[in-house]
Each structure stands twice: as C-alpha cells, then as structure tokens.
LUMKE-500960 format. One record per atom (N, C-alpha, C, O): x, y, z; residue in one letter; atom name; residue number from 1. Coordinates in steps of 0.2 Angstrom, whole numbers, plus 2048, in hexadecimal, padded with zeros to 3 digits. Layout:
REM residues N
<pt u="X" v="Y" w="Z" residuo="a" atomo="CA" num="NUM"/>
...
***
This chain:
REM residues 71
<pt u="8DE" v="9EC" w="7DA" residuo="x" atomo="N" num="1"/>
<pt u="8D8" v="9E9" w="7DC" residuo="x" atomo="CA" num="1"/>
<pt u="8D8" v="9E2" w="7DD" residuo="x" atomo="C" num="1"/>
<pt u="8DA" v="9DF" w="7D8" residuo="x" atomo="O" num="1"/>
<pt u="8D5" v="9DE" w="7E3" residuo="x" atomo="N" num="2"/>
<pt u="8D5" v="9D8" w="7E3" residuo="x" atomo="CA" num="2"/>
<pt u="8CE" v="9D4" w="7DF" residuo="x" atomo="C" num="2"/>
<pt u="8C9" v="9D6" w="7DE" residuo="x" atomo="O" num="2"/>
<pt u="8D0" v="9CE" w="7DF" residuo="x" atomo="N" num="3"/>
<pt u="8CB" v="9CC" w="7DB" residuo="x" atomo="CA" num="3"/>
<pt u="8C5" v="9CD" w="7DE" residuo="x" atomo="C" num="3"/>
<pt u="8C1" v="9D0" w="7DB" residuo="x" atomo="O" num="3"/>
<pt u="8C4" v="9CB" w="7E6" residuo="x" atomo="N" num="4"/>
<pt u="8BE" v="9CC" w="7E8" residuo="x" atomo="CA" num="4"/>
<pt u="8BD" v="9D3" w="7E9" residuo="x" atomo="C" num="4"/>
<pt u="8B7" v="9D3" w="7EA" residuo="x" atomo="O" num="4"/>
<pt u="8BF" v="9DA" w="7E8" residuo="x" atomo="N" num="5"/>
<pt u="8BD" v="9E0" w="7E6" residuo="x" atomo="CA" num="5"/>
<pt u="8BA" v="9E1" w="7E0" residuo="x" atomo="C" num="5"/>
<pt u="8B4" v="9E3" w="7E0" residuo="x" atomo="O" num="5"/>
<pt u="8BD" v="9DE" w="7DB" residuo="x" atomo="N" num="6"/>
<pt u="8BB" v="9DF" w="7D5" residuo="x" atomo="CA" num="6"/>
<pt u="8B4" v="9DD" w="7D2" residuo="x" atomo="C" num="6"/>
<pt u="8B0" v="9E0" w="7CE" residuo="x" atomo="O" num="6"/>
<pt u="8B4" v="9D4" w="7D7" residuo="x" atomo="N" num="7"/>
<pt u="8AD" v="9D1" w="7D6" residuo="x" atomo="CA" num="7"/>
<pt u="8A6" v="9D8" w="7DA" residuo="x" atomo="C" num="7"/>
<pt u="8A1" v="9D9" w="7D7" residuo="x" atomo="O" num="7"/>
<pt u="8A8" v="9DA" w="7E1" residuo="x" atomo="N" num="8"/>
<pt u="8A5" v="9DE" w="7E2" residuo="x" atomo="CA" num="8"/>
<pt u="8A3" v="9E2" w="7DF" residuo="x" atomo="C" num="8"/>
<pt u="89D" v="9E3" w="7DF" residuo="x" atomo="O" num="8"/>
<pt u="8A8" v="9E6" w="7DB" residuo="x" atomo="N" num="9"/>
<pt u="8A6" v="9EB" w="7D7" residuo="x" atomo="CA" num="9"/>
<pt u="8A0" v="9E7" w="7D0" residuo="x" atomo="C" num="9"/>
<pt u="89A" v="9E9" w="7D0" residuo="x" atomo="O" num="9"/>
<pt u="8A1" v="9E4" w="7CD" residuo="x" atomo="N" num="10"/>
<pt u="89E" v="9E2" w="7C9" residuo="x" atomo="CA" num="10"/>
<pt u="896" v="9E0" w="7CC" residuo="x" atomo="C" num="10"/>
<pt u="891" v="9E1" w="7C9" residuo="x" atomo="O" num="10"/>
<pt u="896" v="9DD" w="7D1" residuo="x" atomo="N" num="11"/>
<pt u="890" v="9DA" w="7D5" residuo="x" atomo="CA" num="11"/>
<pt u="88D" v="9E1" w="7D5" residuo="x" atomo="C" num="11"/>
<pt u="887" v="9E2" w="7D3" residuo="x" atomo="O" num="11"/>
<pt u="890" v="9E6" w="7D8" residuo="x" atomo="N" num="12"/>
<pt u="88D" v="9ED" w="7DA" residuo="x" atomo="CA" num="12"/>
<pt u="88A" v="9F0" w="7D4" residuo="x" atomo="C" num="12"/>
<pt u="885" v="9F3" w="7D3" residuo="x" atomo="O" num="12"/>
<pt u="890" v="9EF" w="7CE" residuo="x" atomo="N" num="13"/>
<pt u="88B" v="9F1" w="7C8" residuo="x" atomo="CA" num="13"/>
<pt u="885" v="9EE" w="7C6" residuo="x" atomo="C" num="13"/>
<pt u="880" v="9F1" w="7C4" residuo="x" atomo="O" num="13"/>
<pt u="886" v="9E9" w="7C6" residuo="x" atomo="N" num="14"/>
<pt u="87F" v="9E2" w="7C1" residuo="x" atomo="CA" num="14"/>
<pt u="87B" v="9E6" w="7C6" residuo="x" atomo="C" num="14"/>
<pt u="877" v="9E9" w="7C3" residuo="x" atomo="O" num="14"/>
<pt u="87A" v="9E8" w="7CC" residuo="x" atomo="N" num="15"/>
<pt u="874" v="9E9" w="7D2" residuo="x" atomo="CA" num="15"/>
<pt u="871" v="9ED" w="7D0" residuo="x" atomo="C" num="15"/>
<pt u="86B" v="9EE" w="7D0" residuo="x" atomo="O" num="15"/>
<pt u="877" v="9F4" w="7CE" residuo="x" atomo="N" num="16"/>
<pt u="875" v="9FC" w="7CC" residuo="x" atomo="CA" num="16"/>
<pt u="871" v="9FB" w="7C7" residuo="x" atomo="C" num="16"/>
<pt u="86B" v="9FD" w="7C7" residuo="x" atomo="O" num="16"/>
<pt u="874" v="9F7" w="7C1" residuo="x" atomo="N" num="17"/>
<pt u="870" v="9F6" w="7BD" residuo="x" atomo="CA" num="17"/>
<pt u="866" v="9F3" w="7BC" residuo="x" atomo="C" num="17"/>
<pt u="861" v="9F6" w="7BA" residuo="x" atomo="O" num="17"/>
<pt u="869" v="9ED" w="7C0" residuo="x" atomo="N" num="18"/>
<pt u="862" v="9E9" w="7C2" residuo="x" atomo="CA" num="18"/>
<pt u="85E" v="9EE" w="7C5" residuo="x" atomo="C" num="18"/>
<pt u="858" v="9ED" w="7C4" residuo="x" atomo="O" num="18"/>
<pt u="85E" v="9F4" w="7C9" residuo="x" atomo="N" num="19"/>
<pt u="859" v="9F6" w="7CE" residuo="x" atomo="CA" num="19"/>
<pt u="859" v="9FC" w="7C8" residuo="x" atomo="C" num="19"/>
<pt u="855" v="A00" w="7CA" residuo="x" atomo="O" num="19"/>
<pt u="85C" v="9FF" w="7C3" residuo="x" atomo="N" num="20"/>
<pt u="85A" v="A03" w="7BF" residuo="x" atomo="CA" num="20"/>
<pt u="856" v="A01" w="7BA" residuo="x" atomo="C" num="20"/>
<pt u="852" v="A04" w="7B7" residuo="x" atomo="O" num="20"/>
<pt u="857" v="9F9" w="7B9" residuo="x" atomo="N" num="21"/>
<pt u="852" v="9F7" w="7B3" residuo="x" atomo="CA" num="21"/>
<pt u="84B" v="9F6" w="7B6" residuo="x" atomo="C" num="21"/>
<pt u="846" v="9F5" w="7B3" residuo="x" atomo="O" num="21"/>
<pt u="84A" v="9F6" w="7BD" residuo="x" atomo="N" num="22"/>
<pt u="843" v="9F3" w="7C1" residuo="x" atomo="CA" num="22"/>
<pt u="841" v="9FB" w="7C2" residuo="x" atomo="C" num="22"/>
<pt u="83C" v="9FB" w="7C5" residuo="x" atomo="O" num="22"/>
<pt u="843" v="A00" w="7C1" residuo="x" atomo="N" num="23"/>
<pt u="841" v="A08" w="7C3" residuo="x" atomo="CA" num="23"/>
<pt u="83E" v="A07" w="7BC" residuo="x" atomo="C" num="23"/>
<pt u="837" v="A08" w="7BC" residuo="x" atomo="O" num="23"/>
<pt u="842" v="A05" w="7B6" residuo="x" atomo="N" num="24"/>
<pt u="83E" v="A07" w="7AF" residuo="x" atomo="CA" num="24"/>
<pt u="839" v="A04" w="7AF" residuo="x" atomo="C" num="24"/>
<pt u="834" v="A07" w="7AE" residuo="x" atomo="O" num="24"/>
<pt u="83A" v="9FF" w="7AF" residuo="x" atomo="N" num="25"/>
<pt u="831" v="9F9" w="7AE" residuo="x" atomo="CA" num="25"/>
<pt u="82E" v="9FD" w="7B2" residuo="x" atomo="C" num="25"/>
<pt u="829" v="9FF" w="7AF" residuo="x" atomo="O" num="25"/>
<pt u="82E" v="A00" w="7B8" residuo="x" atomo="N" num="26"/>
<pt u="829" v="A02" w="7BD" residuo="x" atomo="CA" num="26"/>
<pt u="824" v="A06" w="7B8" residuo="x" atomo="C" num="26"/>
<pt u="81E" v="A06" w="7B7" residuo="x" atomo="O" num="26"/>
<pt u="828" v="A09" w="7B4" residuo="x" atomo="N" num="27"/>
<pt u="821" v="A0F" w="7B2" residuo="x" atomo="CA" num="27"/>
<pt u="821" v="A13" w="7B6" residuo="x" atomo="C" num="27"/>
<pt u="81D" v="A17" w="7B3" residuo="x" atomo="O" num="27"/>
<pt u="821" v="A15" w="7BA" residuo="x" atomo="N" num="28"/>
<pt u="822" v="A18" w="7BE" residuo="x" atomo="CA" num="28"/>
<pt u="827" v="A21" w="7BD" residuo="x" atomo="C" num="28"/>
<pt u="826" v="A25" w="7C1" residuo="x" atomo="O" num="28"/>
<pt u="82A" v="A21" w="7BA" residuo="x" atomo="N" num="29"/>
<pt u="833" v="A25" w="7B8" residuo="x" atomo="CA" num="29"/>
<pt u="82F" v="A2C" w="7B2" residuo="x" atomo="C" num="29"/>
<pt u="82F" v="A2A" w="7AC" residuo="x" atomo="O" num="29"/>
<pt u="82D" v="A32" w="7B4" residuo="x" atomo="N" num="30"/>
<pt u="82D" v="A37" w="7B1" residuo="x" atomo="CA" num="30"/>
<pt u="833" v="A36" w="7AB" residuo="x" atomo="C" num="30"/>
<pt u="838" v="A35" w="7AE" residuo="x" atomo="O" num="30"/>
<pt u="832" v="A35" w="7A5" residuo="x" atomo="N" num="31"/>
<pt u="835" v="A37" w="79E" residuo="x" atomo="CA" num="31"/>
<pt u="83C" v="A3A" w="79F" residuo="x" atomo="C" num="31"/>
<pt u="841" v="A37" w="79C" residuo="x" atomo="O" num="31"/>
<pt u="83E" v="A3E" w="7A3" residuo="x" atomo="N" num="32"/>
<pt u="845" v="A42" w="7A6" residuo="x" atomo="CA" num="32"/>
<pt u="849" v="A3E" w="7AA" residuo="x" atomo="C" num="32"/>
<pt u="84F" v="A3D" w="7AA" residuo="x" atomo="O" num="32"/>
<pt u="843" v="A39" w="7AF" residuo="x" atomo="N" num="33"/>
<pt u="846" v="A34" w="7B2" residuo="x" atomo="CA" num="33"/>
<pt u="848" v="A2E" w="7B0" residuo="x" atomo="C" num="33"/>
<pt u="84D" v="A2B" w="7B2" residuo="x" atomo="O" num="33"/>
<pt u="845" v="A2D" w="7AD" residuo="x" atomo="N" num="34"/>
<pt u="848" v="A27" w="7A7" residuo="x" atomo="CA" num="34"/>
<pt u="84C" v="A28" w="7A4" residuo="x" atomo="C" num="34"/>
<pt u="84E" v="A22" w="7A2" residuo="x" atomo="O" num="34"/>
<pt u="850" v="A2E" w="7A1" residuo="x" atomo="N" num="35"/>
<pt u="853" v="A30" w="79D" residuo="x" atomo="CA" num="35"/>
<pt u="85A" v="A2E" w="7A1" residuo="x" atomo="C" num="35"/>
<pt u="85E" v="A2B" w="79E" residuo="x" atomo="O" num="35"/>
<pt u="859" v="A32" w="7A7" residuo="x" atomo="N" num="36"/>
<pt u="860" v="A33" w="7AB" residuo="x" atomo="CA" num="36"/>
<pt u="861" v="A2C" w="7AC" residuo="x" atomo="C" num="36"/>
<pt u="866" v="A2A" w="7AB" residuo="x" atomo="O" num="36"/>
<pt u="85C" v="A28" w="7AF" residuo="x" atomo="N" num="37"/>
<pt u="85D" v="A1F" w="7B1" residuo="x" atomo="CA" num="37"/>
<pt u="861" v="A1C" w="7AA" residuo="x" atomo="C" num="37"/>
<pt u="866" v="A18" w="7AA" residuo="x" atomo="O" num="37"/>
<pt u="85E" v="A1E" w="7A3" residuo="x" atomo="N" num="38"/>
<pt u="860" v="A1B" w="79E" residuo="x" atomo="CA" num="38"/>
<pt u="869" v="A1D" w="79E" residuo="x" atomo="C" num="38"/>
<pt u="86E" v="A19" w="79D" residuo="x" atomo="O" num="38"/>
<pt u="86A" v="A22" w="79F" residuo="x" atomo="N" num="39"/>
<pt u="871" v="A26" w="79F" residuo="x" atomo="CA" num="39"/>
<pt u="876" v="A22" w="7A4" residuo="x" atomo="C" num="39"/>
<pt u="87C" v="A1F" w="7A3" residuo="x" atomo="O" num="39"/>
<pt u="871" v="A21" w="7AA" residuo="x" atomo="N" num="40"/>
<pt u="876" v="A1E" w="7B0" residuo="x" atomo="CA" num="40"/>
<pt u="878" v="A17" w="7AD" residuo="x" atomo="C" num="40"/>
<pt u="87D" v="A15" w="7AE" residuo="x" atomo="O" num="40"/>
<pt u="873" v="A13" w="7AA" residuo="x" atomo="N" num="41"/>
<pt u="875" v="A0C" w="7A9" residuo="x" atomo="CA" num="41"/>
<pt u="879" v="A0D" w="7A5" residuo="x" atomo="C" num="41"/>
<pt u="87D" v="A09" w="7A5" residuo="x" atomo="O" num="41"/>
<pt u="87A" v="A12" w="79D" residuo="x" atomo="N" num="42"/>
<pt u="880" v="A12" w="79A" residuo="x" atomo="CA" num="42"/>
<pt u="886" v="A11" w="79D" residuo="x" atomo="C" num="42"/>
<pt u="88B" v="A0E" w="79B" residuo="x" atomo="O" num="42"/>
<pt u="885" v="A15" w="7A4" residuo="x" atomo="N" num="43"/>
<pt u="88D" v="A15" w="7A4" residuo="x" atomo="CA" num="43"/>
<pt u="88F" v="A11" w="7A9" residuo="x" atomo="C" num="43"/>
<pt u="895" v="A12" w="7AA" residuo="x" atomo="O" num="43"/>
<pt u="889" v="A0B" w="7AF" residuo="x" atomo="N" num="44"/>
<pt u="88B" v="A06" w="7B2" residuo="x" atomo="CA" num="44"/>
<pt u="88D" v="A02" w="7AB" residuo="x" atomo="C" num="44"/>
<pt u="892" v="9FE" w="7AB" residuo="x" atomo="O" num="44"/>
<pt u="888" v="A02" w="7A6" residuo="x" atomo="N" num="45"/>
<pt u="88B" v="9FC" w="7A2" residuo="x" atomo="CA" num="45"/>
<pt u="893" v="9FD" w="79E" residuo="x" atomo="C" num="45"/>
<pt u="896" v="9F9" w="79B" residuo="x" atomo="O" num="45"/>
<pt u="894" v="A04" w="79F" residuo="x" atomo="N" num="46"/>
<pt u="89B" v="A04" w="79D" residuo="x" atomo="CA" num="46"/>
<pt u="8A0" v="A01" w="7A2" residuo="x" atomo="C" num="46"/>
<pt u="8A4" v="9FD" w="7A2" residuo="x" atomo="O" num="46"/>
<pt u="89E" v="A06" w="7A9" residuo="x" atomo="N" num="47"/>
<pt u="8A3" v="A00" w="7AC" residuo="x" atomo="CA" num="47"/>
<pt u="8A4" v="9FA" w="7AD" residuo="x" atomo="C" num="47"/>
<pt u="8AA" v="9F8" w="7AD" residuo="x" atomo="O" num="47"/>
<pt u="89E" v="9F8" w="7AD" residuo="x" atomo="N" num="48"/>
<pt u="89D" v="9EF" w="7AD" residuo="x" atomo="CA" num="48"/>
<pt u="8A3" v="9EE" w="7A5" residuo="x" atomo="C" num="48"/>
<pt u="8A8" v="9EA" w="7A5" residuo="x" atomo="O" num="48"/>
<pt u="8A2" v="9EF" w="7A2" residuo="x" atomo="N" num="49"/>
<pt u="8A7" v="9EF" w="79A" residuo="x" atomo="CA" num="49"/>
<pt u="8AF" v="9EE" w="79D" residuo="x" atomo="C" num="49"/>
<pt u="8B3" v="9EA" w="79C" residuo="x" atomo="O" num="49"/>
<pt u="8AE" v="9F5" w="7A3" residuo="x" atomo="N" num="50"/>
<pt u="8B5" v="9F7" w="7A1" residuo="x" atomo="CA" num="50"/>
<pt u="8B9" v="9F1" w="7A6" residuo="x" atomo="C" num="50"/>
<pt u="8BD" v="9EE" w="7A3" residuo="x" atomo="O" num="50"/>
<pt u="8B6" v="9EF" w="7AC" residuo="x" atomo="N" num="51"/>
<pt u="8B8" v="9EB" w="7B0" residuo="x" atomo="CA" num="51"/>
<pt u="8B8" v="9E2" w="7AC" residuo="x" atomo="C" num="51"/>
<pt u="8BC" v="9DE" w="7AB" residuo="x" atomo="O" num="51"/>
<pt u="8B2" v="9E2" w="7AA" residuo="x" atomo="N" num="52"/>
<pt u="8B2" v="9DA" w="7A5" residuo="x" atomo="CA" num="52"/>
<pt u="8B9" v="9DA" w="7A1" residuo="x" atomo="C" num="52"/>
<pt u="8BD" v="9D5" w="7A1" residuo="x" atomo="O" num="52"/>
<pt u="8BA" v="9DF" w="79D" residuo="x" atomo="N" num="53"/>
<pt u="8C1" v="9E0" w="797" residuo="x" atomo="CA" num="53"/>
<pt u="8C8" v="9E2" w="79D" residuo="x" atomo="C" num="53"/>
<pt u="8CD" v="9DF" w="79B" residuo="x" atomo="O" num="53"/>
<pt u="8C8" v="9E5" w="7A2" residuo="x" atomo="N" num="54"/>
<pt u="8CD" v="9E2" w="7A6" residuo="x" atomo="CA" num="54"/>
<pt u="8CF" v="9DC" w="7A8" residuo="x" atomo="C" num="54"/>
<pt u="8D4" v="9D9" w="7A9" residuo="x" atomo="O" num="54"/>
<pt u="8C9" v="9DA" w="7AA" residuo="x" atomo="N" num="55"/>
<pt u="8CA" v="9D0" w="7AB" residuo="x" atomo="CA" num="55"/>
<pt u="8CD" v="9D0" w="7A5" residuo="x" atomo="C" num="55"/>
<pt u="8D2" v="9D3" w="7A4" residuo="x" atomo="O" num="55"/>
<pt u="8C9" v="9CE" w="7A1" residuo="x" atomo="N" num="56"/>
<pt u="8CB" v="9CA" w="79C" residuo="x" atomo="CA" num="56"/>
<pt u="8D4" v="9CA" w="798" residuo="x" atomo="C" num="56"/>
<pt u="8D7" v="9C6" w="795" residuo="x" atomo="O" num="56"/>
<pt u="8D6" v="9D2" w="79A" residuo="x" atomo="N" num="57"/>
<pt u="8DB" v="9D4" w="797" residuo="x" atomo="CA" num="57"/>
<pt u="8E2" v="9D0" w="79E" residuo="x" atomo="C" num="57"/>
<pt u="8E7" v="9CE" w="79D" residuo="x" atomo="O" num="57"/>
<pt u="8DE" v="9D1" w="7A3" residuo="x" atomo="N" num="58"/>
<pt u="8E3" v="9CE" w="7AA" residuo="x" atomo="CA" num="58"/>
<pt u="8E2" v="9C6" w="7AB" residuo="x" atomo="C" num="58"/>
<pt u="8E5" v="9C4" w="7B0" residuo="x" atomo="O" num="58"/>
<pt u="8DE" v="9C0" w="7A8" residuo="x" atomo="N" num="59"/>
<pt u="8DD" v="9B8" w="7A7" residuo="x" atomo="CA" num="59"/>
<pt u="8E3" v="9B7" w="7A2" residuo="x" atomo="C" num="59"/>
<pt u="8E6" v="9B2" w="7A3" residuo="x" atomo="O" num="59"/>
<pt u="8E5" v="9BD" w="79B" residuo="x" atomo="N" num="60"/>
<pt u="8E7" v="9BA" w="795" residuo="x" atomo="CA" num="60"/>
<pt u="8EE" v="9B9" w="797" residuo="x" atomo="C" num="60"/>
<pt u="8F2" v="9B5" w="796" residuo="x" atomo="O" num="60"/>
<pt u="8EE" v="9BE" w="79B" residuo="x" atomo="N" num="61"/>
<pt u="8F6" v="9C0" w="79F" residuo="x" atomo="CA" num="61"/>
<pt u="8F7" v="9BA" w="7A4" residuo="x" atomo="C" num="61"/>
<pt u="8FD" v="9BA" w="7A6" residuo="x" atomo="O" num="61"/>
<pt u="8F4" v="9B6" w="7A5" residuo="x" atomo="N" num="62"/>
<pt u="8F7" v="9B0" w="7AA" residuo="x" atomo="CA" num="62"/>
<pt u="8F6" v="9AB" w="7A6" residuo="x" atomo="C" num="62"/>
<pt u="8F1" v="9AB" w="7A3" residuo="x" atomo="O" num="62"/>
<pt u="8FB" v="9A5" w="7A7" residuo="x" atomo="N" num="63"/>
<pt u="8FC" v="9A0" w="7A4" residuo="x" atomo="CA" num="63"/>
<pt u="8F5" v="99B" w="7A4" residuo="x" atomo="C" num="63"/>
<pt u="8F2" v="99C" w="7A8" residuo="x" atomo="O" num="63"/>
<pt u="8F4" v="998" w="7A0" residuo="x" atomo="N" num="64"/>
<pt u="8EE" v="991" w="7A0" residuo="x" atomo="CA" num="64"/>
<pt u="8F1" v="98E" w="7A7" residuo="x" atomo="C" num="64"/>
<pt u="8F7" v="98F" w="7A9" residuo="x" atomo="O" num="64"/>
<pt u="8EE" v="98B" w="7A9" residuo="x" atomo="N" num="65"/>
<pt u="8EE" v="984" w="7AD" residuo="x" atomo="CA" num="65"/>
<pt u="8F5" v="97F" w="7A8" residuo="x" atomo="C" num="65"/>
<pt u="8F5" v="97D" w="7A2" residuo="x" atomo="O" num="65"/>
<pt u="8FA" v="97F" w="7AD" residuo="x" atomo="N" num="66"/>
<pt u="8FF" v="979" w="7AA" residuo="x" atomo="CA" num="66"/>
<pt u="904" v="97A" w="7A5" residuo="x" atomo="C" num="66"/>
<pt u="908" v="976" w="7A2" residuo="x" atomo="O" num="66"/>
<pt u="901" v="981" w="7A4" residuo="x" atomo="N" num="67"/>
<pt u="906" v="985" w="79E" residuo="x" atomo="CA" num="67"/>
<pt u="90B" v="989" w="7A1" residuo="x" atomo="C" num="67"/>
<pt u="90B" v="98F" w="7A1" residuo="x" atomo="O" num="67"/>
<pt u="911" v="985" w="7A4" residuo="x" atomo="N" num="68"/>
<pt u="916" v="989" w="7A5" residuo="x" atomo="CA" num="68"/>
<pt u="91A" v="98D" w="7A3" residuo="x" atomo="C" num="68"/>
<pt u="91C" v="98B" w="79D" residuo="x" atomo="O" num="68"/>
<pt u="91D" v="992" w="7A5" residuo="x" atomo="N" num="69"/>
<pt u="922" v="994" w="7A1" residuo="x" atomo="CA" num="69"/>
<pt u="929" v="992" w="79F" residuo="x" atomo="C" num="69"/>
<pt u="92D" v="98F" w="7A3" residuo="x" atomo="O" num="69"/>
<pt u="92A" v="991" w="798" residuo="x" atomo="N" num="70"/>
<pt u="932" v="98F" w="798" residuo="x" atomo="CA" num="70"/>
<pt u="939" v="992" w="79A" residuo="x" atomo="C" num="70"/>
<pt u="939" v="997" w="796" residuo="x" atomo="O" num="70"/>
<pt u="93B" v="992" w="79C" residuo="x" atomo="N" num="71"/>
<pt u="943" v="995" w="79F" residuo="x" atomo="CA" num="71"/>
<pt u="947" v="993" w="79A" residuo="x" atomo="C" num="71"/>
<pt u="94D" v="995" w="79A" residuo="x" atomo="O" num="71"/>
***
C-alpha cells in the first residue's frame, strides 16, 4: 500500500466515523439503529487503530534523518 492509499484509507475512516457521530446527535436513530451505528464505529475505530500502529511500526523501521547506516 502506498502512502497516499493509506492516507486515503484513514481519511475514509475519520469520514465514516464523522457522518456516524452526526446520525447519533441527530436523535433521530430508533434504539436498534443506534446500536448497529455504535458497533460500526467500534470497528472503524479499530481499523483506524490497526492502520495508525502499522505506521508507527513502518516510521520505526527507517532511519532518523542523518542517521546512517554503519557498514
């Protein structure tokens, strides 16, 4: 996955996210529907998890800035 896919994907998450927290406020969401919205953002917010902890695991793997390798 290239960086710009992955930003993609994360952007797409925070959205799914965002347009499910604006259903909730609505008041709007029979009790059953609220439930399932609640379920769905558990599991964008895991993705978003799982994708955040892949960066962070693929940054640690490259050098700092001017930290060469020794040969």
């Amino acid at each position: 996955m290239t960086p710009d896919q992955a930003d993609d994907t994360l952007d797409e998450l925070v959205h799914r996210l965002e347009r499910a927290a604006e259903q909730l406020r609505s008041g709007e969401l029979s009790a059953d529907a609220a439930a399932t919205v609640v379920e769905d953002c558990a599991s964008l917010a895991s993705q978003a998890s799982a994708e955040l902890e892949r960066r962070a695991r693929e940054a640690e793997r490259e050098p700092l800035p001017g930290q060469d390798s020794l040969v």
